[in-house]
C-alpha positions as a printed NumPy array, in Angstrom:
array([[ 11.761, -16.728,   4.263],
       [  9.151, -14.463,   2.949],
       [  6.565, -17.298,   2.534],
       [  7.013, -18.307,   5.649],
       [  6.23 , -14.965,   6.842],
       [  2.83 , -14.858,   4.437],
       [  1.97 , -18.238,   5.931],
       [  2.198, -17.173,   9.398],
       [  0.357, -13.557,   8.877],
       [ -2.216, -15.468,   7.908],
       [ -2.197, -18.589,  10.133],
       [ -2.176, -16.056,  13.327],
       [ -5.409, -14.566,  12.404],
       [ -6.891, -17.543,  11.027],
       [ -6.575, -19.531,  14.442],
       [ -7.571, -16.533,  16.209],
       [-10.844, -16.182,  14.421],
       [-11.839, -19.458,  14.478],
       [-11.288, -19.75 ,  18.258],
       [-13.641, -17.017,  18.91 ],
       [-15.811, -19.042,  16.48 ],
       [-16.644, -15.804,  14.17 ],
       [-17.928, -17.121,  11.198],
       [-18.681, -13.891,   9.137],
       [-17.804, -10.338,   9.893],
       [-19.728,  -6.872,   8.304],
       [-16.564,  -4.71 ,   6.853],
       [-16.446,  -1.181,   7.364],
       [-14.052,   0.989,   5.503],
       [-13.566,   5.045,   5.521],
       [-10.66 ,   7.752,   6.044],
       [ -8.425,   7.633,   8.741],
       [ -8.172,  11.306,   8.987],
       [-11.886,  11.734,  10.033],
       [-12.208,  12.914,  13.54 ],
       [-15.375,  13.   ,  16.078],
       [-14.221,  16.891,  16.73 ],
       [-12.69 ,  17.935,  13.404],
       [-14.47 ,  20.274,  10.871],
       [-17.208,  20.342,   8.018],
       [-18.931,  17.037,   7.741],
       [-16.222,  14.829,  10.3  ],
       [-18.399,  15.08 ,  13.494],
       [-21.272,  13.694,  11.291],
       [-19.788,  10.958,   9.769],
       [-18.165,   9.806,  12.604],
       [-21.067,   9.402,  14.626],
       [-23.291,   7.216,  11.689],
       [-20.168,   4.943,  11.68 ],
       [-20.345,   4.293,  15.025],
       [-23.535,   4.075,  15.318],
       [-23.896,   1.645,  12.84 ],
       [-20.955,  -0.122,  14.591],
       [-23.468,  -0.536,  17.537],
       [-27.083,  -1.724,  15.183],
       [-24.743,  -3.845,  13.529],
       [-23.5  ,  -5.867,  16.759],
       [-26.761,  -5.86 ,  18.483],
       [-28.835,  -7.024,  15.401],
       [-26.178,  -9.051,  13.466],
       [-25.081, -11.586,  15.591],
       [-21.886, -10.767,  16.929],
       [-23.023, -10.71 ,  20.713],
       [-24.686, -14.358,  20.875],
       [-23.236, -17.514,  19.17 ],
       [-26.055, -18.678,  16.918],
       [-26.972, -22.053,  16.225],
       [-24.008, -24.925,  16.058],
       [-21.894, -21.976,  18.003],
       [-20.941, -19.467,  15.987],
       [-20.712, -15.381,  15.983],
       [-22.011, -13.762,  13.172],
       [-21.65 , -10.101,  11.45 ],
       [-19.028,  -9.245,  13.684],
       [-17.586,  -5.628,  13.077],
       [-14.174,  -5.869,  11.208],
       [-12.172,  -2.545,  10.454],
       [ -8.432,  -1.921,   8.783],
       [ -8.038,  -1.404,  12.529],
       [ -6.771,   2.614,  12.584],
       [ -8.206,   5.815,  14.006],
       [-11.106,   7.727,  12.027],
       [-13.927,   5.903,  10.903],
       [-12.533,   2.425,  11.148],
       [-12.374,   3.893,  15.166],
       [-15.481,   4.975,  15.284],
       [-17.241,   1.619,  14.122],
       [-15.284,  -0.562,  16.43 ],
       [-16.167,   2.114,  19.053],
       [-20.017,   1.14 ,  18.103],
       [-19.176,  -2.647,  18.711],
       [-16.991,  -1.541,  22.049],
       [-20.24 ,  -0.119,  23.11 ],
       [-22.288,  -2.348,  23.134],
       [-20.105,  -5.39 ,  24.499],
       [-19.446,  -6.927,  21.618],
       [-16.42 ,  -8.03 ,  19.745],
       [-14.838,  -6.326,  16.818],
       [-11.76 ,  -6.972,  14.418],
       [ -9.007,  -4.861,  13.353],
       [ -6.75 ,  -5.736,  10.553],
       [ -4.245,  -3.351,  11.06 ],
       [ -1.413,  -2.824,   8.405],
       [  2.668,  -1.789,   9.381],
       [  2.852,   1.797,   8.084],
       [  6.43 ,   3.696,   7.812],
       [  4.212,   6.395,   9.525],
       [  4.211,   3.935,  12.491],
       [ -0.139,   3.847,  12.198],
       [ -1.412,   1.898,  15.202],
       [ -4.238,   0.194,  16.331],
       [ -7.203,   2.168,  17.611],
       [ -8.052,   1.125,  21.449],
       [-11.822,  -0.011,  20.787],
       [-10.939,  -3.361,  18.788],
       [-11.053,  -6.553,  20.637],
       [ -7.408,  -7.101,  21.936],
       [ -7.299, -10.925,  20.666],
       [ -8.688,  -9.961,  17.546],
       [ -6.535,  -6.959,  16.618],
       [ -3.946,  -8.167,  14.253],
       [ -0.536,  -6.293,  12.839],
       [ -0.096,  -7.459,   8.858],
       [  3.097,  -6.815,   7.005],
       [  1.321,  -7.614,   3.874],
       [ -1.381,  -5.735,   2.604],
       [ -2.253,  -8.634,   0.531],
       [ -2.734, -10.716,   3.037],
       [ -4.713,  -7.923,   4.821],
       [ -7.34 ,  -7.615,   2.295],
       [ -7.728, -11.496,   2.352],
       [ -8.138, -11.761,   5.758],
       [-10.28 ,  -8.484,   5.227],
       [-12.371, -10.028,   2.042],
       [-12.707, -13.969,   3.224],
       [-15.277, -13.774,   5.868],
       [-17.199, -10.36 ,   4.38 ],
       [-20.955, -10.99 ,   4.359],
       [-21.192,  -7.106,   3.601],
       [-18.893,  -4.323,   2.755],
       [-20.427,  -0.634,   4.431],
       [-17.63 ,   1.852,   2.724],
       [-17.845,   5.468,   4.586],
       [-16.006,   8.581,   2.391],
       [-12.094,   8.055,   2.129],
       [ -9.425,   8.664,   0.469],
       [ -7.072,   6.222,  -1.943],
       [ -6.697,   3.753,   0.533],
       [-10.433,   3.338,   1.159],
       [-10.784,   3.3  ,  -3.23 ],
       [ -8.053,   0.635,  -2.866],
       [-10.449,  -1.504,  -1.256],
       [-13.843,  -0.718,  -2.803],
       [-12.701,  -1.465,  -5.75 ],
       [-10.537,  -4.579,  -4.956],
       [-14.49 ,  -6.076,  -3.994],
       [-15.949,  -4.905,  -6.926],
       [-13.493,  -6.176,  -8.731],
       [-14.024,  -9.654,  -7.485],
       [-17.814,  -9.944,  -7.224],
       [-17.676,  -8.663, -11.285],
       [-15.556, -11.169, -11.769],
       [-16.83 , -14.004,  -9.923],
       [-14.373, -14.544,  -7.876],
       [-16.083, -13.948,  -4.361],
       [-19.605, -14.773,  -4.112],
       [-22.094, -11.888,  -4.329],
       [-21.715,  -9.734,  -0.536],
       [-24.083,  -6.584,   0.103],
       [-21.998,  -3.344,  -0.857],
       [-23.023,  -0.033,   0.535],
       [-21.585,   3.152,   0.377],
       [-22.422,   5.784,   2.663],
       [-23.051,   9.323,   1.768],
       [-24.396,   9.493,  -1.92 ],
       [-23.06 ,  13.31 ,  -2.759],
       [-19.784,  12.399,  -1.457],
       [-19.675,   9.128,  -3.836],
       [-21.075,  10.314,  -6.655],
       [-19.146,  13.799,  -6.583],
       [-15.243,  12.131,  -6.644],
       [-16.651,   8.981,  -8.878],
       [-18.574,   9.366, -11.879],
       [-20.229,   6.223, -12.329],
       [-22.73 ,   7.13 , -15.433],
       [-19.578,   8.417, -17.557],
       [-17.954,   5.018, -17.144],
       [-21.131,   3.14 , -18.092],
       [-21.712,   6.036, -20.965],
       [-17.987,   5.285, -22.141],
       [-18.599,   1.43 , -22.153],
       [-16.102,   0.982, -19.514],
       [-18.557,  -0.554, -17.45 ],
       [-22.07 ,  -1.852, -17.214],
       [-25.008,  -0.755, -15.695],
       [-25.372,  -4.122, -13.797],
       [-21.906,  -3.597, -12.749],
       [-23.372,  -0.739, -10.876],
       [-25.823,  -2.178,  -9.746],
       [-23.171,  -4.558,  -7.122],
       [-23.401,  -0.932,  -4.701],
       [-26.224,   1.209,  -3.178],
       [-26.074,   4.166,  -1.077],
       [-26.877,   5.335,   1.96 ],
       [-27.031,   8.279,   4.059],
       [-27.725,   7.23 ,   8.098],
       [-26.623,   4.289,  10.061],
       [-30.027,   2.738,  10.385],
       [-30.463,   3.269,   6.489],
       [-27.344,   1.188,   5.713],
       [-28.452,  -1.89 ,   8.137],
       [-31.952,  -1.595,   6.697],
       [-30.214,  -1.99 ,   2.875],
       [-28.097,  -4.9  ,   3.865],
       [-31.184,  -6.884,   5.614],
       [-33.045,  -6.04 ,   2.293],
       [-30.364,  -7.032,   0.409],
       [-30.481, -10.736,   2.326],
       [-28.258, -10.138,   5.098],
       [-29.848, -12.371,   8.164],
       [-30.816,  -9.84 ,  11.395],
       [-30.344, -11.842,  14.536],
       [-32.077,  -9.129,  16.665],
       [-32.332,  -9.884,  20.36 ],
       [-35.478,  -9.597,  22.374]])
């Protein structure tokens, strides 16, 4: 029955979505083990991910359907603490409605409390996750993490190099962080990639920086009066 299973994951999120007529969602990915108190650079972090949680809702388009009814750039996280918290904590904020895809962990992981409660979903699959996660993506904002958050920066790459998603802005927030565990210019010096490969990212290091980026990049601003 485990196709039936697949089906339903993502038939329950799918009717869900469309009910609250969400047409595309911003994605926001970073470590789960960030906290708004914890040490070093956490405080910081946390903050610019919720405070782009709340630009991005007020200027995107999640608070007012648009024309022919729909919601636009809504806020969608993996759904746990951290920073996926603290940008649906932005969207909380400001009244508007966020997503969590959140994933069954043997570590029994569970949703933060600031996601919409219709629109916070449990997945089995982490397939089906990052479909659900990837499908509606008009941007990808990716804040420092650890494998998991790799796992999924490079599952987008992967696809827009590939053609198979159409082109979405990527940005990843914090340049030092980025550049100090990846080094992109040795894999373009080794061949491994190109430099127009690396060219599918930018960086960022504020809130307001990474909205300004994605609107540059095409991404339409609904901003309200």
């Amino acid at each position: 029955m485990r196709g039936v299973r697949f089906l339903l994951e993502y038939a329950k999120a799918e009717e869900e979505l469309r009910r609250w007529r969400i047409r595309s969602t911003l994605v926001v990915f970073g470590s789960a083990r960030v906290r708004e108190d914890g040490p070093g650079r956490q405080p910081f972090l946390y903050e610019q991910a919720r405070a782009f949680g709340r630009i991005a809702s007020e200027r995107g388009g999640a608070l007012d359907l648009a024309e022919g009814g729909f919601r636009d750039n809504v806020i969608t996280t993996g759904g746990g603490p951290g920073l996926m918290e603290a940008a649906n904590r932005g969207a909380f904020e400001v009244a508007a409605p966020s997503i969590g895809f959140n994933i069954s962990l043997p570590h029994e992981q569970a949703p933060n409390p600031y996601t919409t409660p219709q629109l916070t979903f449990r997945f089995h699959y982490f397939a089906m996750r990052k479909m659900h996660l990837a499908m509606r993506a008009n941007a990808l904002v990716v804040f420092p993490g650890g494998f998991g958050t790799l796992d999924e920066l490079f599952e987008i790459l992967n696809l827009r190099i590939t053609g198979k998603a159409p082109p979405v802005g990527i940005v990843l927030f914090d340049e030092a962080y980025w550049r100090s565990v990846i080094n992109f210019q040795a894999m373009i010096d080794a061949g491994m990639v190109s430099e127009q490969d690396c060219r599918e990212f930018q960086f960022a290091d504020t809130a307001e920086e990474i909205w300004e980026k994605l609107v540059a990049g095409g991404l339409h601003s609904h901003r309200r009066a």
